[in-house]
TORSE-502493 format. One record per residue (C-alpha): x, y, z; residue in one letter. Coordinates in steps of 0.001 Angstrom, whole numbers. Layout:
BEGIN
<atom <X Y Z> "A">,
...
//
This chain:
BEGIN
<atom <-25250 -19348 593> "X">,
<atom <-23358 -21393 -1925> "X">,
<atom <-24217 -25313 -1900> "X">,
<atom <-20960 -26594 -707> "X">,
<atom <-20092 -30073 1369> "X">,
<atom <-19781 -28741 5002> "X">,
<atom <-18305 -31001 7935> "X">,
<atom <-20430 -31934 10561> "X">,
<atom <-19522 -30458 14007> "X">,
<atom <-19820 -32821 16938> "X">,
<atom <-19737 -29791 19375> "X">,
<atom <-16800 -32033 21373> "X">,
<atom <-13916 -29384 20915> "X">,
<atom <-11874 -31782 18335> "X">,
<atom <-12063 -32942 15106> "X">,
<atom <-11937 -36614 13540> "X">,
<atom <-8846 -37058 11272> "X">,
<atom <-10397 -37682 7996> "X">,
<atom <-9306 -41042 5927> "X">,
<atom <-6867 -39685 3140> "X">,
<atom <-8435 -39321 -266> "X">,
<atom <-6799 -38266 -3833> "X">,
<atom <-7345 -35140 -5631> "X">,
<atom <-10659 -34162 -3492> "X">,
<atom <-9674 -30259 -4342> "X">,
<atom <-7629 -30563 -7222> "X">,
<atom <-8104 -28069 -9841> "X">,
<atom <-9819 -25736 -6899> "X">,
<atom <-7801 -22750 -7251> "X">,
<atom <-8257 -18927 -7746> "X">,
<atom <-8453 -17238 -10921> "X">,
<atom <-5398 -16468 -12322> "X">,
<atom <-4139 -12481 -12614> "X">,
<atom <-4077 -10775 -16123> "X">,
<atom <-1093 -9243 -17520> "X">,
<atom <-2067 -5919 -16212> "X">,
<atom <-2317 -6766 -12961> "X">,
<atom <1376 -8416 -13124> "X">,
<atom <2963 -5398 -14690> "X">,
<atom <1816 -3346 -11685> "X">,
<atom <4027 -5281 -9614> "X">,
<atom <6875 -5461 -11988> "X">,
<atom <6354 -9280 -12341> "X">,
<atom <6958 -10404 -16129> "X">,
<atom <3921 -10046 -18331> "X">,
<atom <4965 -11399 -21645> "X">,
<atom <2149 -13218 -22051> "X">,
<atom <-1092 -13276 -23716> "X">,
<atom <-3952 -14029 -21068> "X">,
<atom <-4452 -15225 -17808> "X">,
<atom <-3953 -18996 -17658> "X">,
<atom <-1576 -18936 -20343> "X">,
<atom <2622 -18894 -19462> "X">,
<atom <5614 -16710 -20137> "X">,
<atom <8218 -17661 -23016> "X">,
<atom <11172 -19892 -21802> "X">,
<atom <8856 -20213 -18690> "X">,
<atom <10688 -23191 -17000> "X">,
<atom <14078 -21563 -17548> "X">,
<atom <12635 -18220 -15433> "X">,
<atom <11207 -20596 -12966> "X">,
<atom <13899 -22406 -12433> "X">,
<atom <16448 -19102 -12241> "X">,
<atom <13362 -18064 -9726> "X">,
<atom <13825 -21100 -7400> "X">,
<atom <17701 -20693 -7650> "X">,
<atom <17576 -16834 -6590> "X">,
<atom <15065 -17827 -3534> "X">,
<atom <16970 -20672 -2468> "X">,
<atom <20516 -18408 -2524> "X">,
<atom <18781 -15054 -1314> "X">,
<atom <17209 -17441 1595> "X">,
<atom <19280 -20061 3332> "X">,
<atom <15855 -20974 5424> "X">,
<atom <14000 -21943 2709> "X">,
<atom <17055 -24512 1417> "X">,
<atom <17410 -26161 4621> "X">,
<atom <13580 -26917 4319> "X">,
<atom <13582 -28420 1191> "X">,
<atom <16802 -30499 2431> "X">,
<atom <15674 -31582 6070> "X">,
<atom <12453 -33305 5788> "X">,
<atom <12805 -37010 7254> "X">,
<atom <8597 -37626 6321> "X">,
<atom <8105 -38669 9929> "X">,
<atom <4477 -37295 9898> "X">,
<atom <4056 -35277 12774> "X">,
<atom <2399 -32300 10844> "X">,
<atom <-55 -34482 8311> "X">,
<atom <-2928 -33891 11051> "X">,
<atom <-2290 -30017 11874> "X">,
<atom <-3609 -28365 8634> "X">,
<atom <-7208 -27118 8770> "X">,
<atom <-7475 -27521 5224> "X">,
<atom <-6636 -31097 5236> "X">,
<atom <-8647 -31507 8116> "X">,
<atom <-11665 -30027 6456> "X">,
<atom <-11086 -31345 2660> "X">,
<atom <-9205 -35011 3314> "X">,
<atom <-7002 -34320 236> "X">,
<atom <-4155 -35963 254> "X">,
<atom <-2044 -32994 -1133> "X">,
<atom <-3553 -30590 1913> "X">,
<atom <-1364 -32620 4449> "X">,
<atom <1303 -30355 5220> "X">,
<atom <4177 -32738 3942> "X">,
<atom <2348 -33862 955> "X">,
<atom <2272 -29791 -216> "X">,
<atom <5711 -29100 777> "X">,
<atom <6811 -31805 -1479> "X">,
<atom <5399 -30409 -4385> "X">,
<atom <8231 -27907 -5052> "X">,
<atom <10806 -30304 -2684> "X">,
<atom <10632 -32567 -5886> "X">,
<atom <11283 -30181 -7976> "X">,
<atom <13680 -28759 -6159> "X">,
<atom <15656 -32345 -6036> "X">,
<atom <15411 -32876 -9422> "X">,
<atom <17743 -29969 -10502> "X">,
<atom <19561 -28764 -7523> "X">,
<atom <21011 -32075 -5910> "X">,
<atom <22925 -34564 -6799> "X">,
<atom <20919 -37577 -6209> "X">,
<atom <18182 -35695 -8359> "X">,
<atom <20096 -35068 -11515> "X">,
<atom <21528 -38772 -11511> "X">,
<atom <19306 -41180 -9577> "X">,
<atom <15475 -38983 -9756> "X">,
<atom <13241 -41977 -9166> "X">,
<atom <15113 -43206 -6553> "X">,
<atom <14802 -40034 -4677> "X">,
<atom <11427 -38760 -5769> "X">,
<atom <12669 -36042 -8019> "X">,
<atom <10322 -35086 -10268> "X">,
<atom <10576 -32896 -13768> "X">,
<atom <9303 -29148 -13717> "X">,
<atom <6113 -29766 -16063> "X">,
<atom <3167 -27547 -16777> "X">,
<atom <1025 -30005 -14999> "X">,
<atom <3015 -29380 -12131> "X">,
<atom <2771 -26047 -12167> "X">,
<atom <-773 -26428 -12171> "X">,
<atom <-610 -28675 -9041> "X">,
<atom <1403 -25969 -7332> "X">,
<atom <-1074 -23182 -8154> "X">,
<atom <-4008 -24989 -6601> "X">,
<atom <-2672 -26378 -3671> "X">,
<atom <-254 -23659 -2730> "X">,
<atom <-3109 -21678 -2813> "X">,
<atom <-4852 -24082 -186> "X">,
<atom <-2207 -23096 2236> "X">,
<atom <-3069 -19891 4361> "X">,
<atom <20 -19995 5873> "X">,
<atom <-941 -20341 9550> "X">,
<atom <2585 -22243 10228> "X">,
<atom <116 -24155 12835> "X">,
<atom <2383 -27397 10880> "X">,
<atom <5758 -25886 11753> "X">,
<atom <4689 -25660 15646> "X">,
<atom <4800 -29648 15552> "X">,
<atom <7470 -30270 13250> "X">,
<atom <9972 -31288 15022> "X">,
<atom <12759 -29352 12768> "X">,
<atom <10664 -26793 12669> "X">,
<atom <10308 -26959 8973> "X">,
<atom <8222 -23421 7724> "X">,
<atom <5438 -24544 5175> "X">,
<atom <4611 -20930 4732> "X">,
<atom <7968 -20048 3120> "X">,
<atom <7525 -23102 1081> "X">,
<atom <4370 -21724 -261> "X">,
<atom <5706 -17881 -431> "X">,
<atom <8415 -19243 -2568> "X">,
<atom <6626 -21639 -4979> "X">,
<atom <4239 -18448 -5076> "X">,
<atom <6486 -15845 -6239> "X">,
<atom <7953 -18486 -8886> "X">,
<atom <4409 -18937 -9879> "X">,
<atom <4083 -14829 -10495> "X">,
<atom <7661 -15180 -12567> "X">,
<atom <5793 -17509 -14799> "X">,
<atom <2564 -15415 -15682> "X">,
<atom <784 -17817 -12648> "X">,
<atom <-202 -15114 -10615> "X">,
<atom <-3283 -14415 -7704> "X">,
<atom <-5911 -12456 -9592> "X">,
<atom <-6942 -11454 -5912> "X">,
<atom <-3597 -11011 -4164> "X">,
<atom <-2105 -9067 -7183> "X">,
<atom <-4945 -6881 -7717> "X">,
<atom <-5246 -5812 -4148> "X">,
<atom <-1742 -5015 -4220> "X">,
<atom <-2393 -3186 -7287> "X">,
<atom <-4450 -867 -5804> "X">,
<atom <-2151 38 -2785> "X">,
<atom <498 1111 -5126> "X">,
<atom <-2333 3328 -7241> "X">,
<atom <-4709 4606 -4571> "X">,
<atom <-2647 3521 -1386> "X">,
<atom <-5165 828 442> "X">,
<atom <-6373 -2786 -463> "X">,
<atom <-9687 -1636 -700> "X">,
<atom <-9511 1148 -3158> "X">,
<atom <-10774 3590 -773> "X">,
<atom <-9241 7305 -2331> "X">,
<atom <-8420 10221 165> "X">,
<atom <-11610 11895 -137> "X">,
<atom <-13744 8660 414> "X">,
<atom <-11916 8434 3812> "X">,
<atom <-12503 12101 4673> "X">,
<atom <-15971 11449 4598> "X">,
<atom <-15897 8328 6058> "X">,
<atom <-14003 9405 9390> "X">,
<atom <-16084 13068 9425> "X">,
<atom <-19568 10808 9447> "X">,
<atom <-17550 8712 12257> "X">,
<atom <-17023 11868 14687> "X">,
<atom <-20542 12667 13710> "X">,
<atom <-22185 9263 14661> "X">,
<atom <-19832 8968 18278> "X">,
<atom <-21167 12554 19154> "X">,
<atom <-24624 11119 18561> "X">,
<atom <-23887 8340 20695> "X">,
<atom <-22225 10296 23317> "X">,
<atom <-22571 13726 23167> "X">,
<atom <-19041 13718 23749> "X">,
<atom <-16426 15149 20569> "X">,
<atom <-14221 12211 19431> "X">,
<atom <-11441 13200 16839> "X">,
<atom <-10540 11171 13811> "X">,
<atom <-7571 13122 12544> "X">,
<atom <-6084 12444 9275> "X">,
<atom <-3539 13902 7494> "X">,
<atom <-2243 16035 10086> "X">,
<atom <1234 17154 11090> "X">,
<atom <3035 16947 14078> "X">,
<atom <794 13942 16235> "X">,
<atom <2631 11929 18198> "X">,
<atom <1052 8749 17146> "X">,
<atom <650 7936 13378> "X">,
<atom <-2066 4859 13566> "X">,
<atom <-1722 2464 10660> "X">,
<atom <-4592 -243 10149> "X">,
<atom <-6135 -1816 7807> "X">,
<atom <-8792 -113 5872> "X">,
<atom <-11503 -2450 6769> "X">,
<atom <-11316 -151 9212> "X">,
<atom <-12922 2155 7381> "X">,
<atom <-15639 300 5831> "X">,
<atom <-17501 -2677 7344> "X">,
<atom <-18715 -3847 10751> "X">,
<atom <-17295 -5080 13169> "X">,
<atom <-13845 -3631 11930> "X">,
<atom <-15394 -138 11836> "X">,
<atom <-16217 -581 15525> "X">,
<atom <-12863 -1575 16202> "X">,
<atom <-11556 1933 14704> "X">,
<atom <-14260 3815 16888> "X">,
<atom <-12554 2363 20023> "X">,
<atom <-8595 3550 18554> "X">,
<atom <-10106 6819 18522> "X">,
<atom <-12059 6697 21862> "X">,
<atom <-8854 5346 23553> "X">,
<atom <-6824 7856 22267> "X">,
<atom <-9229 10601 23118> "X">,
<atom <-9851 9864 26773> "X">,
<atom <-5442 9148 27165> "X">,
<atom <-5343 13066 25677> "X">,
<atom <-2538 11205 22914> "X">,
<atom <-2694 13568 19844> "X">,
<atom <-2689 11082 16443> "X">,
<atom <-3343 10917 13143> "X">,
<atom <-4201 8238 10292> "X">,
<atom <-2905 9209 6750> "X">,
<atom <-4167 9004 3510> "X">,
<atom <1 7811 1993> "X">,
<atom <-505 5190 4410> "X">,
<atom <-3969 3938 4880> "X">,
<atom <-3276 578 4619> "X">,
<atom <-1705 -1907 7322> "X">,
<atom <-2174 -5250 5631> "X">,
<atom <844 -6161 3203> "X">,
<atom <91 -8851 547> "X">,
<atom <3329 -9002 -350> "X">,
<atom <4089 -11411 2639> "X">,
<atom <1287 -13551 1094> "X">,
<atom <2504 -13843 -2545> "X">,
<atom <6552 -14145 -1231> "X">,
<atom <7870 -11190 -2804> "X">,
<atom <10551 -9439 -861> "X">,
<atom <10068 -6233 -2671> "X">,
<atom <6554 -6150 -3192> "X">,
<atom <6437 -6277 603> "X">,
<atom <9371 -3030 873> "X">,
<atom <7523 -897 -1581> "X">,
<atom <4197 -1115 546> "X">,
<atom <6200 -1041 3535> "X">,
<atom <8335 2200 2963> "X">,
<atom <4257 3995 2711> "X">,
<atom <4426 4212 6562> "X">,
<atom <7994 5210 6663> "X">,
<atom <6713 8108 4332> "X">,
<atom <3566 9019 6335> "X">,
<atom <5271 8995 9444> "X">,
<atom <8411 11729 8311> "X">,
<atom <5356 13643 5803> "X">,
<atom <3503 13756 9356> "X">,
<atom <6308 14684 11571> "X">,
<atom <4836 11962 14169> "X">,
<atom <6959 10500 17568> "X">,
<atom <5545 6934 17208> "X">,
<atom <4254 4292 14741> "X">,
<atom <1169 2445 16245> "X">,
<atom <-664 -544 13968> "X">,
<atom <-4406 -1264 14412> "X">,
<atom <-6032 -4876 14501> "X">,
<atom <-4395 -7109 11964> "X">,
<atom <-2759 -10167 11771> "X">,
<atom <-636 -10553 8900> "X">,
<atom <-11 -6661 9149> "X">,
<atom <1182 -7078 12506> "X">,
<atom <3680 -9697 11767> "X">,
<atom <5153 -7639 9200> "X">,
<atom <5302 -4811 11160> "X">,
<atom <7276 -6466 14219> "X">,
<atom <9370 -9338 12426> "X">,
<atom <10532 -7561 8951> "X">,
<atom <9487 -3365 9193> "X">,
<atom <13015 -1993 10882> "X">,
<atom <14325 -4247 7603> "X">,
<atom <12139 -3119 5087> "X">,
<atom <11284 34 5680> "X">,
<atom <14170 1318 8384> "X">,
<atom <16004 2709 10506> "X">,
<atom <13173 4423 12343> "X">,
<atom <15664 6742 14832> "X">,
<atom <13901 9643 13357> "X">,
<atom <11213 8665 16343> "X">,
<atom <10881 8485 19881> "X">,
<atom <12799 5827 20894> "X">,
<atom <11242 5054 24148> "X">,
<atom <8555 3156 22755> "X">,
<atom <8620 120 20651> "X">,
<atom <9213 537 16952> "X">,
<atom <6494 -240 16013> "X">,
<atom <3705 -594 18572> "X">,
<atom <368 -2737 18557> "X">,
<atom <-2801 -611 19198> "X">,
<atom <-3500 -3389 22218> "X">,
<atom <163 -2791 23889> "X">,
<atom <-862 619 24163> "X">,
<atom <-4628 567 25211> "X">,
<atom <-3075 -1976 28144> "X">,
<atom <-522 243 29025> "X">,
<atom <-3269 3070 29329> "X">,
<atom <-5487 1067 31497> "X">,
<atom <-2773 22 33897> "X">,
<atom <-1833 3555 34090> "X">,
<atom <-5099 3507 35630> "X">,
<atom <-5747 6632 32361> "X">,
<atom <-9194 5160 31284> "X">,
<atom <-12355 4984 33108> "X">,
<atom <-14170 1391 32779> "X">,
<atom <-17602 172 32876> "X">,
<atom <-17053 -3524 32438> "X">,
<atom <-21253 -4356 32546> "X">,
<atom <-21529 -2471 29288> "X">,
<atom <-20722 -5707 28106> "X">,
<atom <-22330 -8165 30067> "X">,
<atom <-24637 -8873 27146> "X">,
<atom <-22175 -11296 26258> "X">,
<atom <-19799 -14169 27269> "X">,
<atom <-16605 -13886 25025> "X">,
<atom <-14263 -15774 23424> "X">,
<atom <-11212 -15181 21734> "X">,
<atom <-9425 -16114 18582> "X">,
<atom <-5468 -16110 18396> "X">,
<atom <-5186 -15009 14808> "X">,
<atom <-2277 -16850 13476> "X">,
<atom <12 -13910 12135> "X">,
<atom <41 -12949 15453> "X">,
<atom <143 -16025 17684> "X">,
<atom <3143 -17646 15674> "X">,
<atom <4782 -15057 13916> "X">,
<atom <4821 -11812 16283> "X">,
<atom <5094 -10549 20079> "X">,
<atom <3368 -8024 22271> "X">,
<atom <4636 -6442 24544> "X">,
<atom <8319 -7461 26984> "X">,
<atom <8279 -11188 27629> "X">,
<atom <7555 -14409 25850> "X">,
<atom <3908 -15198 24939> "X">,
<atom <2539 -11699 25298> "X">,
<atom <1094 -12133 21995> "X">,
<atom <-1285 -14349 24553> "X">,
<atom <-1537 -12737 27443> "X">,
<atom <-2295 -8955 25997> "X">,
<atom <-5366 -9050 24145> "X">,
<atom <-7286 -11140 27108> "X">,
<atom <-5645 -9281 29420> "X">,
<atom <-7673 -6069 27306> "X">,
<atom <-10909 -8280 27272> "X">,
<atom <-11100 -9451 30791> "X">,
<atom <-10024 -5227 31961> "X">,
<atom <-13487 -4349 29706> "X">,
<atom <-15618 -7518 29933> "X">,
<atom <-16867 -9953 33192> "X">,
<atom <-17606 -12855 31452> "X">,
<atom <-14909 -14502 29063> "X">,
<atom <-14071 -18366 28392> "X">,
<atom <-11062 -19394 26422> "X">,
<atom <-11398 -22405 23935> "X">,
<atom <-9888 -25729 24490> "X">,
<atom <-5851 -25690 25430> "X">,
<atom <-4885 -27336 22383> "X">,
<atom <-6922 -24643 19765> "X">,
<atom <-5601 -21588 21620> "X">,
<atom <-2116 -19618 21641> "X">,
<atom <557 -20619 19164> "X">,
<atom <-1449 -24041 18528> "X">,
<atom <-4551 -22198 17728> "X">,
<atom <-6526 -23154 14211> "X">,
<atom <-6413 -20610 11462> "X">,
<atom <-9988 -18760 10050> "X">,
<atom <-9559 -21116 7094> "X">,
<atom <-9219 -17112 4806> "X">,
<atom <-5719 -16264 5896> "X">,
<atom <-2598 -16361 3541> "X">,
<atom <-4882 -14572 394> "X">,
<atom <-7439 -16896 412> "X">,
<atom <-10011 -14373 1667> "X">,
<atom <-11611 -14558 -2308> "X">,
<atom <-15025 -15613 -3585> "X">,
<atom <-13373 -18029 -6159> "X">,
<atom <-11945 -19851 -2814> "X">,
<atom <-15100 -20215 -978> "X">,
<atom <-15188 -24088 -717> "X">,
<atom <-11241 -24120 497> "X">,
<atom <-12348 -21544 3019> "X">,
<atom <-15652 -23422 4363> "X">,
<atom <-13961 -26506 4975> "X">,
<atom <-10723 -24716 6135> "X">,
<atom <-12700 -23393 8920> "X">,
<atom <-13882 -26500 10752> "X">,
<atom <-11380 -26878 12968> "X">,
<atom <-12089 -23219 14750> "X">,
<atom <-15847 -23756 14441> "X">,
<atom <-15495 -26928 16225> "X">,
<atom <-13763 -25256 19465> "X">,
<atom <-16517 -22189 19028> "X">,
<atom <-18862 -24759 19261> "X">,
<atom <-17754 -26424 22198> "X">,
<atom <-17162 -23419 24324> "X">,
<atom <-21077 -22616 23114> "X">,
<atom <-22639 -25339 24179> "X">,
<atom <-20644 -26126 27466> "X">,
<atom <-19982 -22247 28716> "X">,
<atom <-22503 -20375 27060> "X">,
<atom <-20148 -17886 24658> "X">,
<atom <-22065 -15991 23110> "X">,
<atom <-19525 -13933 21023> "X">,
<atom <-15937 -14368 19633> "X">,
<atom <-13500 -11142 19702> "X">,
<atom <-10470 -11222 16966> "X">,
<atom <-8038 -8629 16272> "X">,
<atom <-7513 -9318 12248> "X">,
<atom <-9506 -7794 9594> "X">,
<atom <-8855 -11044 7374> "X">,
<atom <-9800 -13580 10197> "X">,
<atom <-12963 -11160 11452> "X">,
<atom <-14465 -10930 7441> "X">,
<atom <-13497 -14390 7023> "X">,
<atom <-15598 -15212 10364> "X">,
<atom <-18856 -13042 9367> "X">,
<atom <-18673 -14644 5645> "X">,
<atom <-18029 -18351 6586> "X">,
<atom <-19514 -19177 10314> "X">,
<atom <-22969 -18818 9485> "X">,
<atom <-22344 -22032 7162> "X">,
<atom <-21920 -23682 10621> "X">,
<atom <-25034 -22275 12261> "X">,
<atom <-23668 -19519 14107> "X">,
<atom <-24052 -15696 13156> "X">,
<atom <-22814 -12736 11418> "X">,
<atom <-23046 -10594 14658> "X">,
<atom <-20918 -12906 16905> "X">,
<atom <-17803 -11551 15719> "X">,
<atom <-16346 -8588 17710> "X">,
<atom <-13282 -6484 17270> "X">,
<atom <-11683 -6424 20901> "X">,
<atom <-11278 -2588 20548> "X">,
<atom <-14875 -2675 20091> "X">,
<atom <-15710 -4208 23296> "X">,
<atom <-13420 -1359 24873> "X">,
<atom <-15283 1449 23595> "X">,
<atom <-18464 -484 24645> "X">,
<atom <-16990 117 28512> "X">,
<atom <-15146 3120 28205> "X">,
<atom <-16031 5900 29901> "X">,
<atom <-15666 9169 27905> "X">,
<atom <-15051 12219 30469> "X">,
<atom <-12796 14209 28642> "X">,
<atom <-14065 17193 26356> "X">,
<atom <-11869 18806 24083> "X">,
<atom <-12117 21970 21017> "X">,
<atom <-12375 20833 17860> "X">,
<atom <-9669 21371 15291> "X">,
<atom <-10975 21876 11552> "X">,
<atom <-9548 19621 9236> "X">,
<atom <-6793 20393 7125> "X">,
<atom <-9178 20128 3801> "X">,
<atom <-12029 22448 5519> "X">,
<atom <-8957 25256 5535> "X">,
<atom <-9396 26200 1899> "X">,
<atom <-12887 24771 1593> "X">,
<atom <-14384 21044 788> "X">,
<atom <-12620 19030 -1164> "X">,
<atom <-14671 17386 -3712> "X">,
//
């Protein structure tokens, strides 16, 4: 492991406020995209190399903030309300971890809320020092691509404000000015990159996932003896299952994908994954950019009339999730080309609950008593999304899942948990090697409660349902002592206990009709 500073944890279940200190993380950001990797995404790339800026850059910035602030009244009111009363300086993990001044939620929204004074109110123009305006400079544009990139967008800061002022959309904006500048993510960008070539972040093409769900059915059978199906690419389903295609790749998120399937099998629900759409995360929330978000969005809307399915069901992820229930009918809609008796769309968890209230799936809960859980509220999902009917079921669902398939399970302390629970520290795009200090201290405040609820209760594991917080975990937690293996998916603790009883024929696969594809 790398050789960075990393906080103490008392094992208490709260941090110590750190004293403020100046520019502890300045100059800490990611590397910057190449022109390539902008033109993909239809972002200007006029410009000669990474690090260096487009012509008549402030101008394009400038029109940039303009259009945002028009296009989204939210985002104006933000910049306008602020009355610096503090309430959200202690709330960021990042500051928490780092003790830079800038991290404090406030301090980073005021980056572009100078900016924004100085040309686009009156007291800016006219009076600027005696309202803090500040000038649009290339050193601030370098302050505003390292420390909005120190901002993973939990919104754990807009929970306490009490305007409700959304840092996020502060950084989403100051982000997508950056990319109309030639300041773009190397990571972020180049991810989204690939969705639009290949059609997933990880660069995974259609015959790579062939073989990777074929070994899948072949490994379950192994296990137990019983014929699992992971369908993909086929027509008429009535459940097209959209996740993220860590899915495909890596443990535990592989394990989470084993227990879609086995859930599926044993409920008799015909589905199908697709190659158009084998993708569930959406960057595009990350880096602000309205239509960077619809283009990868309108991929499901595509799979799911190619496919001919009835519903639209998203696997374990956070951010994906959040785009799914607060912006897909928008982006991507109207969906009344599907059954309309289910939600549009549906979390993987609302509908493994519904199955075992239904009383459709055959537990053995001491499968699992090798452990004592825990479980993260990723923060996509705790503060920016709901499961299923009622209030807080963002909450209530996924431990209601853990407790149906597990006996022994321990939530962290109140005030770490539900829509005031501490992000992974990778969220927002951070999840990148060339962020690895941001994302060791960002984590602190989660190891801290893990640690508590380890040394007074005895967990032994910690089940997430995003594939950003659950790499993020495996990555950055052993920096804190604890291991790779104590991350779980939760749909990997269900197809620990689930039962398999049902046996069904097995279909060949749409490529094995004409022979292997190769």
């Amino acid at each position: 492991m790398a050789d960075y500073e990393v906080p103490k944890l008392t094992g208490e279940g709260y941090c110590e406020i750190p004293a403020v200190r100046e520019g502890v993380m300045e100059s800490k950001g990611p590397f910057i995209a190449k022109p390539d990797f902008q033109k993909a995404l239809h972002f200007p790339n006029d410009f000669d190399a990474a690090g260096s800026l487009v012509p008549n850059w402030k101008e394009r910035a400038l029109d940039k903030m303009a259009d945002l602030k028009g296009r989204y009244r939210s985002l104006q009111v933000f910049l306008d309300i602020c009355v610096k009363c503090g309430a959200c300086t202690d709330k960021c993990h990042y500051f928490i971890g780092t003790s830079d001044a800038k991290n404090m939620p406030v301090a980073r929204q005021d980056l572009l809320r100078k900016v924004y004074r100085r040309y686009f109110t009156f007291a800016g123009k006219y009076f600027p020092k005696l309202v803090g305006a500040t000038d649009l400079t290339e050193e601030v544009l370098a302050d505003w691509y390292n420390y909005y990139h120190q901002c993973s967008q939990c919104r754990r800061c807009s929970v306490f404000c009490p305007y409700g002022i959304d840092t996020a959309e502060i950084s989403m904006a100051a982000r997508e000015i950056l990319d109309h500048v030639g300041y773009g993510q190397k990571y972020c960008n180049e991810i989204i990159g690939k969705v639009f070539k290949i059609g997933n972040n990880l660069g995974l093409p259609g015959p790579a996932l062939f073989d990777t769900v074929e070994g899948l059915e072949e490994d379950v059978e192994m296990d137990t003896g019983i014929k699992v199906r992971f369908p993909l690419d086929e027509d008429g389903a009535e459940v097209l299952l959209v996740t993220p295609s860590a899915d495909f790749f890596a443990e535990p998120h592989i394990d989470g994908l084993i227990g879609y399937a086995k859930v599926f099998h044993e409920t008799g629900v015909t589905w199908t994954m697709s190659t158009i759409a084998s993708e569930a995360g959406n960057f595009g929330m990350f880096i602000g950019s309205y239509e960077t978000m619809r283009r990868v969005s309108l991929r499901v809307r595509e799979a799911a009339i190619k496919h001919k399915v009835k519903r639209i069901v998203f696997g374990e992820c956070g951010h994906a999730w959040r785009v799914a229930y607060s912006f897909l009918n928008t982006l991507a809609g109207p969906f009344d080309f599907l059954d309309q008796r289910y939600p549009v769309p549906q979390h993987i968890l609302e509908f493994t609950w519904s199955q075992i209230q239904a009383g459709n799936l055959q537990i053995d809960k001491t499968e699992n008593d090798d452990k004592v859980l825990t479980f993260h509220d990723s923060c996509n999902v705790a503060r920016g999304s709901r499961m299923g009917d009622y209030p807080g079921g963002q909450f209530d669902i996924p431990r209601h899942v853990i407790r149906a398939v597990c006996n022994n399970f321990v939530d962290m302390p109140a005030d770490t948990i539900h829509d005031a629970t501490f992000c992974c520290g990778g969220g927002g795009g951070l999840l990148t090697d060339d962020l690895m200090e941001i994302r060791v201290k960002g984590i602190q405040p989660r190891a801290e409660a893990l640690k508590h609820v380890t040394t007074h209760n005895g967990v032994t594991h910690m089940a997430a349902i995003c594939a950003i917080c659950k790499s993020q975990f495996t990555k950055v937690l052993p920096y804190y002592g604890f291991t790779m293996d104590q991350i779980v998916s939760v749909h990997q603790l269900v197809s620990n206990a689930l039962v398999l009883q049902r046996q069904v024929s097995v279909q060949a696969r749409p490529d094995d009709e004409d022979g292997d594809e190769d």
